[in-house]
PAPA-265461 format. One record per residue (C-alpha): residue number from 1; residue in one letter; x, y, z. Coordinates in Angstrom, 1 decimal. Example, Ala and Ser with C-alpha at 12.3 -4.5 7.8 and 13.67 -1.06 7.14 Angstrom:
# residues 2
1:A:12.3:-4.5:7.8
2:S:13.7:-1.1:7.1
//
This chain:
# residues 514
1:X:-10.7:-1.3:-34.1
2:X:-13.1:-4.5:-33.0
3:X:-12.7:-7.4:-31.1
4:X:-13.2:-9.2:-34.4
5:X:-10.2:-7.4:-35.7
6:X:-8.0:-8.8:-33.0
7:X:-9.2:-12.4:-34.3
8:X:-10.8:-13.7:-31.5
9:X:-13.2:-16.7:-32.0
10:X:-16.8:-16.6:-32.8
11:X:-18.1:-17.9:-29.6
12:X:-16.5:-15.1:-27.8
13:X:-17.5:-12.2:-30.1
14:X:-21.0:-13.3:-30.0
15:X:-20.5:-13.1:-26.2
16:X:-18.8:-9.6:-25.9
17:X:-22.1:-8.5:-28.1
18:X:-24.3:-9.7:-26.1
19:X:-22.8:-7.6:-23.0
20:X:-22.1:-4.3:-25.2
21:X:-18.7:-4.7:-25.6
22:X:-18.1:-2.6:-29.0
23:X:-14.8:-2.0:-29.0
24:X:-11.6:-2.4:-26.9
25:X:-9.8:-0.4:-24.3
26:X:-6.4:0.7:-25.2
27:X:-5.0:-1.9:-22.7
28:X:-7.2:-4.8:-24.2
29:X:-5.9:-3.6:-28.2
30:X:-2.1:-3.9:-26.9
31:X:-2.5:-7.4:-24.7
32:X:-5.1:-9.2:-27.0
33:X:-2.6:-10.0:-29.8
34:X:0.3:-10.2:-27.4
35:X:-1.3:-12.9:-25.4
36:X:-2.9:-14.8:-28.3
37:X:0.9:-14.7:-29.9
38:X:2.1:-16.3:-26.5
39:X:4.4:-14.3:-25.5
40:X:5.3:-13.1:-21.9
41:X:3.9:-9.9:-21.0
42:X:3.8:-7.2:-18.4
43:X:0.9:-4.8:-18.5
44:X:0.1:-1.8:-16.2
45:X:-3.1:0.8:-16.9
46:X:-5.3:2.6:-14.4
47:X:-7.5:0.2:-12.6
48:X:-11.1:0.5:-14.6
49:X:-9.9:-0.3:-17.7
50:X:-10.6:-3.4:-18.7
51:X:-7.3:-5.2:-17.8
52:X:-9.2:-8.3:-16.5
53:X:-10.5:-8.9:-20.4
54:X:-7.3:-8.3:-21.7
55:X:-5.8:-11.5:-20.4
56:X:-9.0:-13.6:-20.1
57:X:-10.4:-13.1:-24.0
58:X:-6.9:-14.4:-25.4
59:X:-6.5:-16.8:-23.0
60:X:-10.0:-18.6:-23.6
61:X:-9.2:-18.3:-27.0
62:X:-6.2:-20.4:-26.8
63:X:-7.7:-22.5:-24.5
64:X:-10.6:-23.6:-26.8
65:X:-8.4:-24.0:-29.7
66:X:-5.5:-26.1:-27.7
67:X:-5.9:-29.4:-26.3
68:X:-7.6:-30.6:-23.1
69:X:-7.4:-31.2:-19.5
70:X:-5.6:-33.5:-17.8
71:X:-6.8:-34.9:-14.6
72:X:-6.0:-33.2:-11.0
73:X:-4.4:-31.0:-13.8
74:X:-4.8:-27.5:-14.3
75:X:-4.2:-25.1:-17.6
76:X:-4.5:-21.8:-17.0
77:X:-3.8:-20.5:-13.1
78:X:-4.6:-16.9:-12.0
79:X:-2.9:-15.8:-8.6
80:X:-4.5:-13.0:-7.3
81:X:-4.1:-11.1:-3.5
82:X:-7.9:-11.3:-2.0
83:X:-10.7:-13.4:-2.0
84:X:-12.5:-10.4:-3.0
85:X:-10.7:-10.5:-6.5
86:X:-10.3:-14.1:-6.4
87:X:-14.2:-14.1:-7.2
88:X:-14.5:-11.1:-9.4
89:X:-12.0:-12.8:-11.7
90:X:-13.2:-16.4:-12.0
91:X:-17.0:-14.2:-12.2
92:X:-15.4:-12.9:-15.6
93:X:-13.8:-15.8:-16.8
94:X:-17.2:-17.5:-16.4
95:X:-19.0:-14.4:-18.0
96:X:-16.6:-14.5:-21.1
97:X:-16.6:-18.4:-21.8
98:X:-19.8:-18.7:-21.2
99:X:-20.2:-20.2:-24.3
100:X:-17.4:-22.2:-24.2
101:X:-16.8:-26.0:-23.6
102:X:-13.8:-24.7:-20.5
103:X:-13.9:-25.5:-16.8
104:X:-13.5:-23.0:-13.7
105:X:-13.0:-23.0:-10.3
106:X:-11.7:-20.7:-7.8
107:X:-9.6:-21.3:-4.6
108:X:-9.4:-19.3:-1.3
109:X:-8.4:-19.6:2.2
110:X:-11.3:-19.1:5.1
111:X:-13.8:-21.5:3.5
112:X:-13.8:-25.7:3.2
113:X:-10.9:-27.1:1.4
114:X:-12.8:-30.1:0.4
115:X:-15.0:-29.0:-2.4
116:X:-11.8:-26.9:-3.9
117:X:-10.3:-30.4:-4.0
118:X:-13.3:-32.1:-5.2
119:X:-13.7:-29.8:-8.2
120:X:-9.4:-29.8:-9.4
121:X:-10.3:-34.3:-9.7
122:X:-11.6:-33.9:-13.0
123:X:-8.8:-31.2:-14.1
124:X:-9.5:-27.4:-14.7
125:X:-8.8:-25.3:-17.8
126:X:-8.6:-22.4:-15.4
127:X:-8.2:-21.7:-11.6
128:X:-8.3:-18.5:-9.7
129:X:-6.5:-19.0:-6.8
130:X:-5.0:-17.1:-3.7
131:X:-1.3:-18.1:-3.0
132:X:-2.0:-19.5:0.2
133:X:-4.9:-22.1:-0.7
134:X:-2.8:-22.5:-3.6
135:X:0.1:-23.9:-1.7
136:X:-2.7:-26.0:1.0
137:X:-3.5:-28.1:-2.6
138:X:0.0:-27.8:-3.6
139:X:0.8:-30.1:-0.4
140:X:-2.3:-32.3:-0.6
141:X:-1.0:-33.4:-4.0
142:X:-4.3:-31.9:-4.9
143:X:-3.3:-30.5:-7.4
144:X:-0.1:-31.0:-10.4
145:X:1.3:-28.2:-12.7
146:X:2.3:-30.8:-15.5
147:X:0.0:-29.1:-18.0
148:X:0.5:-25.5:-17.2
149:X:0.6:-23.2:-20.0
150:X:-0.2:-20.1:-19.0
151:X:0.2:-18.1:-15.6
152:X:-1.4:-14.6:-14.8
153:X:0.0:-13.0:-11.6
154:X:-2.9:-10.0:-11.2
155:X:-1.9:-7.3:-8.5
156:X:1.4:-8.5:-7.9
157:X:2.6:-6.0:-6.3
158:X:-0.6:-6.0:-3.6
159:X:0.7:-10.1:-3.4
160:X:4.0:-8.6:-2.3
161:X:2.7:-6.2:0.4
162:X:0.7:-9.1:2.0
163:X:3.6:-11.1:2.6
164:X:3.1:-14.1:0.3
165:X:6.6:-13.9:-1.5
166:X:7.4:-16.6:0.3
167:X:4.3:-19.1:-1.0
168:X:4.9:-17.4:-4.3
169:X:8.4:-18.6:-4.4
170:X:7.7:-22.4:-3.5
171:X:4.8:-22.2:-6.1
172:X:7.0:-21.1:-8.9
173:X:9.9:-23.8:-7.9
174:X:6.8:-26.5:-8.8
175:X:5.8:-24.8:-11.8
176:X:7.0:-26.2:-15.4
177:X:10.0:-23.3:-16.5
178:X:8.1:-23.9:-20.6
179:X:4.9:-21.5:-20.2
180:X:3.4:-18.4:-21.0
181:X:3.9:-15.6:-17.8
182:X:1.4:-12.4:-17.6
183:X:1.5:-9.6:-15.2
184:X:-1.4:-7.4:-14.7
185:X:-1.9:-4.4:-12.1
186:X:-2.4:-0.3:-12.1
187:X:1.3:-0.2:-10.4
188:X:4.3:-1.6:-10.9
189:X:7.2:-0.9:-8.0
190:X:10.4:-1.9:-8.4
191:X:10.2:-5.1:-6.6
192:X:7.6:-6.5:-9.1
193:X:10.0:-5.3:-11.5
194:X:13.1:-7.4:-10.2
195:X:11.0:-10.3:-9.7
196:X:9.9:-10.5:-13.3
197:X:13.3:-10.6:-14.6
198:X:13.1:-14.1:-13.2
199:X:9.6:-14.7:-14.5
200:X:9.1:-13.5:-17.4
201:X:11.3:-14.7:-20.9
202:X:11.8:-11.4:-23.3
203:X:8.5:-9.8:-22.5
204:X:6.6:-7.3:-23.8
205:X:5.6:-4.5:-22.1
206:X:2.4:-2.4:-21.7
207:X:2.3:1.1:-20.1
208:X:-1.2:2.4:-21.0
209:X:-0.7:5.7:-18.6
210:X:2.2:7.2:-16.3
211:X:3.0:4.9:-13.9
212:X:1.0:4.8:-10.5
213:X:-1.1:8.0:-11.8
214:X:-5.0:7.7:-10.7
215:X:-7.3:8.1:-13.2
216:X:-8.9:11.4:-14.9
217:X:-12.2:10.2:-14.4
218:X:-12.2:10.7:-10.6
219:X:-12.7:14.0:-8.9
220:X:-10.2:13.8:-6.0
221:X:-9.9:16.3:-3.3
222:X:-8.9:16.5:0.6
223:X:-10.8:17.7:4.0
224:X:-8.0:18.5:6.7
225:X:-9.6:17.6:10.0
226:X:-9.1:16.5:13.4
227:X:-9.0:12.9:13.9
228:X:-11.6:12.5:16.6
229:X:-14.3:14.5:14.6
230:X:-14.0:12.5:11.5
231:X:-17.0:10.6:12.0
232:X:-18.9:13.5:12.9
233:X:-17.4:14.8:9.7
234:X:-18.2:12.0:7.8
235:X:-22.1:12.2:9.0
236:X:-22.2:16.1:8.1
237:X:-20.8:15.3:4.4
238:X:-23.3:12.7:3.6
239:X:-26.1:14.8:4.9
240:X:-25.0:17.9:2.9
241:X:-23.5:16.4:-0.2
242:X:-26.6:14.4:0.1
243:X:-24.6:11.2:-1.2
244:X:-26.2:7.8:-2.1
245:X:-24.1:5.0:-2.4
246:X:-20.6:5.3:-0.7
247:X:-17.2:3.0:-0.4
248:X:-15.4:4.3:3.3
249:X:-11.6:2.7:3.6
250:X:-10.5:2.5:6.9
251:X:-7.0:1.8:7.9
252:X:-8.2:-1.1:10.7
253:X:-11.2:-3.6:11.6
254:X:-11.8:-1.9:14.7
255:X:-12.2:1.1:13.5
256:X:-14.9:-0.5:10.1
257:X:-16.9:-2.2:12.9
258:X:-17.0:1.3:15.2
259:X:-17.7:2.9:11.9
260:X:-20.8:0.4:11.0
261:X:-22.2:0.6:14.2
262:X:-22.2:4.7:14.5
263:X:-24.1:4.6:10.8
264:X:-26.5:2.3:11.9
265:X:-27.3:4.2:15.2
266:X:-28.1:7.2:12.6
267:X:-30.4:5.2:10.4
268:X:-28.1:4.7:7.3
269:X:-28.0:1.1:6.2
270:X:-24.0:-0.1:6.6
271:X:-22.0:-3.3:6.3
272:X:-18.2:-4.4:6.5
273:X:-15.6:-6.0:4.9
274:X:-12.4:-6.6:6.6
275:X:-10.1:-9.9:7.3
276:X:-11.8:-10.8:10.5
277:X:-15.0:-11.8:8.5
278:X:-15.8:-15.2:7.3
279:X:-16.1:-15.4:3.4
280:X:-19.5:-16.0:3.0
281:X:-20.5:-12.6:5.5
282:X:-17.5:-10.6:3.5
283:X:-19.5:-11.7:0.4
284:X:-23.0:-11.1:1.4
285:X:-22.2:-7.7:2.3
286:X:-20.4:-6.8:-1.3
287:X:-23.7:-7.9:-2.7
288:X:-26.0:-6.2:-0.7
289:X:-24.1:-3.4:-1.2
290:X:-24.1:-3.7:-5.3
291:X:-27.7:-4.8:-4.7
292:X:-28.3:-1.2:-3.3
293:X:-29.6:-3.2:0.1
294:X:-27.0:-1.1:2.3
295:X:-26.1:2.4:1.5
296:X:-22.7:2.6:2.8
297:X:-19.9:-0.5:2.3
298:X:-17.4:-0.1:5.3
299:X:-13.8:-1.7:4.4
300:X:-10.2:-2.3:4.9
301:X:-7.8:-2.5:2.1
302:X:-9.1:-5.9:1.4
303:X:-11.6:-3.9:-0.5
304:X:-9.1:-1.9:-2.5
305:X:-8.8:-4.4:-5.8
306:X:-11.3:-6.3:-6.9
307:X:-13.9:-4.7:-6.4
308:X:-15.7:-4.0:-9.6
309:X:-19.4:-2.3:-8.6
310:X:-21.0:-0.8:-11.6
311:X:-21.3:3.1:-11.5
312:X:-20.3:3.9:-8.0
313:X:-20.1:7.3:-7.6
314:X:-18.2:8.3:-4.3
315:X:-15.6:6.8:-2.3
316:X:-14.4:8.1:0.5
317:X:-10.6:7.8:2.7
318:X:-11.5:7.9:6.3
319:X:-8.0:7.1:7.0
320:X:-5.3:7.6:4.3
321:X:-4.2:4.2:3.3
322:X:-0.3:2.8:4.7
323:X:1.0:1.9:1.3
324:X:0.6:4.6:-0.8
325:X:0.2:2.7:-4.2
326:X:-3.4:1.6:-2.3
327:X:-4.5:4.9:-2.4
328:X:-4.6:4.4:-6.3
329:X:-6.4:1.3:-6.2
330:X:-9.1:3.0:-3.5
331:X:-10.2:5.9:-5.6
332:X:-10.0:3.2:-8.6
333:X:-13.1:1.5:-7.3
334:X:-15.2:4.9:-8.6
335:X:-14.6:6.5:-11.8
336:X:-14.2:3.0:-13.5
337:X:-15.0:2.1:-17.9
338:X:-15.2:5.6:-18.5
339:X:-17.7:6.8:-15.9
340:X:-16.8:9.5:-13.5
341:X:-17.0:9.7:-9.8
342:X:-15.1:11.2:-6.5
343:X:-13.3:10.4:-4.1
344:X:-12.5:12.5:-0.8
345:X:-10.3:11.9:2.1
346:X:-10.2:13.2:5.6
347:X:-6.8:14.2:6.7
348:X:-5.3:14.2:10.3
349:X:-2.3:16.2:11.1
350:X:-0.7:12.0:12.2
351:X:-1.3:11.4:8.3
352:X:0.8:14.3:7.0
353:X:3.9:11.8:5.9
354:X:0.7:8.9:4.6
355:X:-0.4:12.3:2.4
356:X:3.2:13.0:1.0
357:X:4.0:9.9:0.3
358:X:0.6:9.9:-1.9
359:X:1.4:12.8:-3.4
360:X:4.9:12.0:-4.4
361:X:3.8:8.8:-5.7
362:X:1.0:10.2:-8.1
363:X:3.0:13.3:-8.9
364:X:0.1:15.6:-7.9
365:X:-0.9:17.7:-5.1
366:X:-4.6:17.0:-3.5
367:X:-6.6:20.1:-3.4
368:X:-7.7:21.1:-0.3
369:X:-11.2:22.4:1.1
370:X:-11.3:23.3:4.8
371:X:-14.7:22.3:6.0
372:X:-16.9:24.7:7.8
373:X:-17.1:24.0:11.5
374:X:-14.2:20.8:11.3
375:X:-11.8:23.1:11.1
376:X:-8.1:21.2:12.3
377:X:-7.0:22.5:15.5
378:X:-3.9:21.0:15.1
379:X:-3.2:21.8:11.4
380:X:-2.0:19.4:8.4
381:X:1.0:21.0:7.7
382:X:1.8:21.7:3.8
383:X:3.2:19.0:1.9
384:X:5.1:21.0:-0.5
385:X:9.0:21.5:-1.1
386:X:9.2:24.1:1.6
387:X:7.1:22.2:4.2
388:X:10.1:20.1:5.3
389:X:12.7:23.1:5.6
390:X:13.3:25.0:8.9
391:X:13.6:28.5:8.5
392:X:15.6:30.5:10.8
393:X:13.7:32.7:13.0
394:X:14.6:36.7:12.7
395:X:14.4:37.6:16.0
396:X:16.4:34.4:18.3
397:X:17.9:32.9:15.5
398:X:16.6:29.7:16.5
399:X:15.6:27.0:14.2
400:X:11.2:26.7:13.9
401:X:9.7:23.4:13.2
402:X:6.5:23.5:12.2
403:X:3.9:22.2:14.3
404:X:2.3:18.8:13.4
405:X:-0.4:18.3:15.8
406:X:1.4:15.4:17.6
407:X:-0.4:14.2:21.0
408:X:0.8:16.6:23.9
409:X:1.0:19.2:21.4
410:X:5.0:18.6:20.7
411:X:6.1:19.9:17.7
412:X:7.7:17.7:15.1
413:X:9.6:17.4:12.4
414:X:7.3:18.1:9.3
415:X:8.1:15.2:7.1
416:X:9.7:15.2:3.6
417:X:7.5:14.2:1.0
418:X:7.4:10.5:0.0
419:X:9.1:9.5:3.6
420:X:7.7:6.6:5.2
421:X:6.3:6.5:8.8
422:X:8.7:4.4:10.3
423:X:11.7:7.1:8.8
424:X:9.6:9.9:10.5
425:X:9.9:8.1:13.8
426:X:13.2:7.5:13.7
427:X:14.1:10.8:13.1
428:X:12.1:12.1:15.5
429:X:13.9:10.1:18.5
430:X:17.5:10.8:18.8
431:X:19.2:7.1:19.3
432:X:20.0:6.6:22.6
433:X:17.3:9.4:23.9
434:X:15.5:8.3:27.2
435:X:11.5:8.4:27.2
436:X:11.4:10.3:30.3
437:X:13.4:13.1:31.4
438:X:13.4:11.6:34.9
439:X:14.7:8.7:34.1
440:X:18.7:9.1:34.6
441:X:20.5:12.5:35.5
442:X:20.7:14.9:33.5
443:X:23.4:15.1:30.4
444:X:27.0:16.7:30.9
445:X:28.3:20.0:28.9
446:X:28.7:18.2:25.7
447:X:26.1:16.3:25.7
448:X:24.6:15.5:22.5
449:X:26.8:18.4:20.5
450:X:28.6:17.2:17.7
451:X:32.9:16.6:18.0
452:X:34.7:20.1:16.9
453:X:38.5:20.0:16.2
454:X:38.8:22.4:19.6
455:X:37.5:19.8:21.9
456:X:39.2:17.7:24.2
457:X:36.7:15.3:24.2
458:X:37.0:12.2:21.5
459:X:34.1:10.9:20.1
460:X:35.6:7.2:20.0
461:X:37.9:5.4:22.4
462:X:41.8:6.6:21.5
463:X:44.8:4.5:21.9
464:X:46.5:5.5:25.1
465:X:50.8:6.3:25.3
466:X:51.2:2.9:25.9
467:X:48.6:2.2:22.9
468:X:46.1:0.7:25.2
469:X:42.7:1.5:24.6
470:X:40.7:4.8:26.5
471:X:37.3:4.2:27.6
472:X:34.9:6.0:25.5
473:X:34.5:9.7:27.0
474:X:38.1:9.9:28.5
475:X:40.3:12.9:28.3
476:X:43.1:12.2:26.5
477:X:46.2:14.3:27.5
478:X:49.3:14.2:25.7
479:X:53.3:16.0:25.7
480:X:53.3:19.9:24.8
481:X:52.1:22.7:25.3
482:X:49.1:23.5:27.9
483:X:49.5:19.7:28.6
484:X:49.7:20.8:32.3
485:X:46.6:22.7:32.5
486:X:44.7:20.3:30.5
487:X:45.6:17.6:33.1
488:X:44.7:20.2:35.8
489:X:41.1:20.8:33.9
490:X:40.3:17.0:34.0
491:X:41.5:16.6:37.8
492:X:38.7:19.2:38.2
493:X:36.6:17.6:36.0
494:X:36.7:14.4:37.9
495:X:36.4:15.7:41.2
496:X:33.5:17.6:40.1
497:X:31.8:14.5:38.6
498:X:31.9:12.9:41.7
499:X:30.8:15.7:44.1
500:X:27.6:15.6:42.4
501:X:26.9:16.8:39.2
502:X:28.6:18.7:36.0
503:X:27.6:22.0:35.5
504:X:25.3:23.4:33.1
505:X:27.3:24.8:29.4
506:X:26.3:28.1:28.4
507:X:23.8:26.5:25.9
508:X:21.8:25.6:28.7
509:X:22.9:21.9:28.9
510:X:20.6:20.9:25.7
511:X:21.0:18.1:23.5
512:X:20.8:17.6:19.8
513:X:17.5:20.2:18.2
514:X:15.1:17.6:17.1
//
């Protein structure tokens, strides 16, 4: 199949020639007629794959072929997540039409608003806009959706994670309900799902590959390490693996500038991306970096999407991402149109849960290659089935948990695969557990045991004879048998209380195993 098959105009084909596009990806042969038909569409393939020219071609298509621009008006509008993307698609819808008689602006926060403004006067046949500076023109009455026809919503679920649901929602109340609606991203979760059913009228749908699988292309594997020799680690990699141009992640802006600085100390030419940079630095250093100028890009998960740097061949996880559908979109920076590449991550024993939840998302378990010398001392515990069960121990009969490495060297509970962090802590602190054991006396007996049938003790307040309510804890006697001796035991378990102190139960006072 060609582009010419798909019936794409002539300025356009003699475009894609002239940047060796000879045939389309199998995303770009499913979207292409959908979107030139004008229907509604929801497309998800690995991140590499030409997705960005499967909405752009049909949509300068029908843009040349249908009508003009109104004033302050605009005809085609591209949300994205990141400035960072933001660019890289208007860059391609400039690249594809260059040849066309179309208009194109793009829209961010942390720069000027004016010249945004100055450019939407005359109208726009398309806009790339973040949903933020979407919503500052929105309110300036900088901009009117009168003469909307289509809307592209690319990375939608990364839109999501970032919080602008809210601005997405005010921006589709002022949007015409009469238009064309296109999702685009290498994952789809379930939320993205649910909103589309509001979006999108009968559309079709594109699955080019399993959902949230990472691509074939890119050699992936895992370094279990300790957390404070990961730079050290990272140094020692570059060195051997004699590696030339690399993409770090790192999970925070501290830790990209400490990063940058240590790489610069060594002698190895380093810049950052991350949110606390001013556009204009974010993108100087994404082009010295696809310049070659800087060996090593240091970023946050800005840096995730977008991102389109021709042949890069390594990319590295110096911290495991928080949301493991980033992970995907990390590694998918490498190993993009066909080319291959790797990506390697250096695991702490804290990012056990980040790695299962990775793994369970992508259906595949990293390989792992222990490191000579960087060997963990406090290990990353297996992420398989059998990494979360406790087995008994033959000689006590106790209950092990395997050890995770946790600060103070307590074990923990090793985590099931896909749970989240915030589920590990919470399973990992009893409610109601003090943070430090000299803090209030110590528990009764029962404490923390679960209610048997045998006990006296009720787990919730009872109604009394009289049907009054019995403070939580009480000892509830009642008529029959042994009612005498009961009343005797709490009369001694009173006076006890208040002489000083319960004894210890032959468990040895302990609360709940954790």
């Amino acid at each position: 199949m060609t582009f010419a098959s798909l019936g794409l105009i002539d300025p356009i084909l003699r475009t894609l020639e002239t940047l060796a596009y000879h045939a389309p990806t199998p995303v770009q042969k499913q979207a292409i007629p959908a979107v030139l038909a004008g229907r509604d569409l929801m497309a998800a393939a690995q991140t590499g794959t030409g997705k960005t020219a499967g909405f752009a071609l049909p949509i300068l298509h029908r843009l040349t072929m249908e009508g003009m621009v109104a004033p302050q008006s605009v005809r085609c509008l591209v949300l994205v997540p990141t400035r960072e993307l933001a660019e890289q698609v208007h860059d391609s819808f400039r690249t594809y039409g260059r040849n066309l008689p179309l208009r194109y602006a793009v829209a961010y926060g942390g720069v000027p608003i004016e010249p945004q403004v100055n450019k939407l006067r005359k109208g726009l046949d398309v806009l790339v806009a973040t949903p933020g500076r979407l919503l500052d023109l929105l309110r300036q009455e900088a901009i009117r959706f009168e003469s909307l026809q289509t809307l592209v919503l690319d990375e939608a679920d990364r839109m999501l994670d970032l919080g602008f649901s809210h601005d997405l929602d005010l921006l589709f109340m002022a949007m015409p309900k009469p238009r064309q609606t296109l999702l685009f991203s290498a994952t789809f979760s379930d939320a993205i799902r649910a909103m589309a059913k509001g979006l999108l009228n009968n559309p079709a749908e594109i699955q080019i590959s399993a959902r949230n699988t990472t691509t074939r292309t890119v050699k992936q594997w895992l370094i279990p390490t300790d957390k404070k020799r990961k730079p050290e680690l990272f140094l020692h990699l570059m060195k051997k693996l004699r590696w030339g141009q690399v993409l770090v992640f790192v999970k925070t802006r501290k830790g990209v500038e400490q990063l940058v600085q240590l790489l610069l100390e060594e002698g190895i030419a380093a810049d950052a991306i991350h949110g606390d940079k001013p556009q204009p630095a974010r993108l100087r250093a994404l082009d010295r970096f696809k310049t070659a100028q800087v060996q090593v890009l240091v970023a946050t998960d800005v840096a995730a999407r977008g991102l389109d740097i021709e042949a890069l061949p390594q990319v590295v996880n110096f911290d495991l991402p928080t949301v493991a559908e980033d992970y995907v979109h990390r590694i998918g920076r490498t190993g993009r149109a066909g080319a291959t590449g790797e990506a390697v991550s250096l695991v702490c024993a804290d990012e056990v849960d980040l790695l299962a939840a990775i793994e369970k998302l992508t259906g595949q378990v990293i390989r792992r290659e222990e490191e000579p010398g960087f060997e963990a001392d406090h290990r990353v515990p297996a992420t398989g089935g059998g990494a979360s069960a406790a087995k008994p121990a033959a000689a006590t009969g106790k209950k092990k948990r395997p050890f995770t490495g946790a600060p103070g060297g307590k074990a923990a509970l090793a985590p099931t695969a896909g749970q989240r962090p915030a589920a590990l802590a919470a399973a990992r602190k009893p409610a109601g557990a003090q943070t430090s054991p000299k803090a209030a006396p110590k528990a009764g007996p029962k404490a923390g045991l679960p209610n048997r049938p045998d006990t006296a003790r009720s787990a919730a307040p009872k109604a009394g004879p009289a049907g009054a309510a019995v403070p939580r804890g009480a000892i509830v006697v009642t008529g029959g048998r042994g009612a005498k001796s009961l009343a005797r035991s709490a009369g001694k378990a009173a006076a006890g209380g208040a002489a000083g102190g319960q004894r210890k139960s032959k468990a040895g006072g302990r609360g709940p195993s954790r």
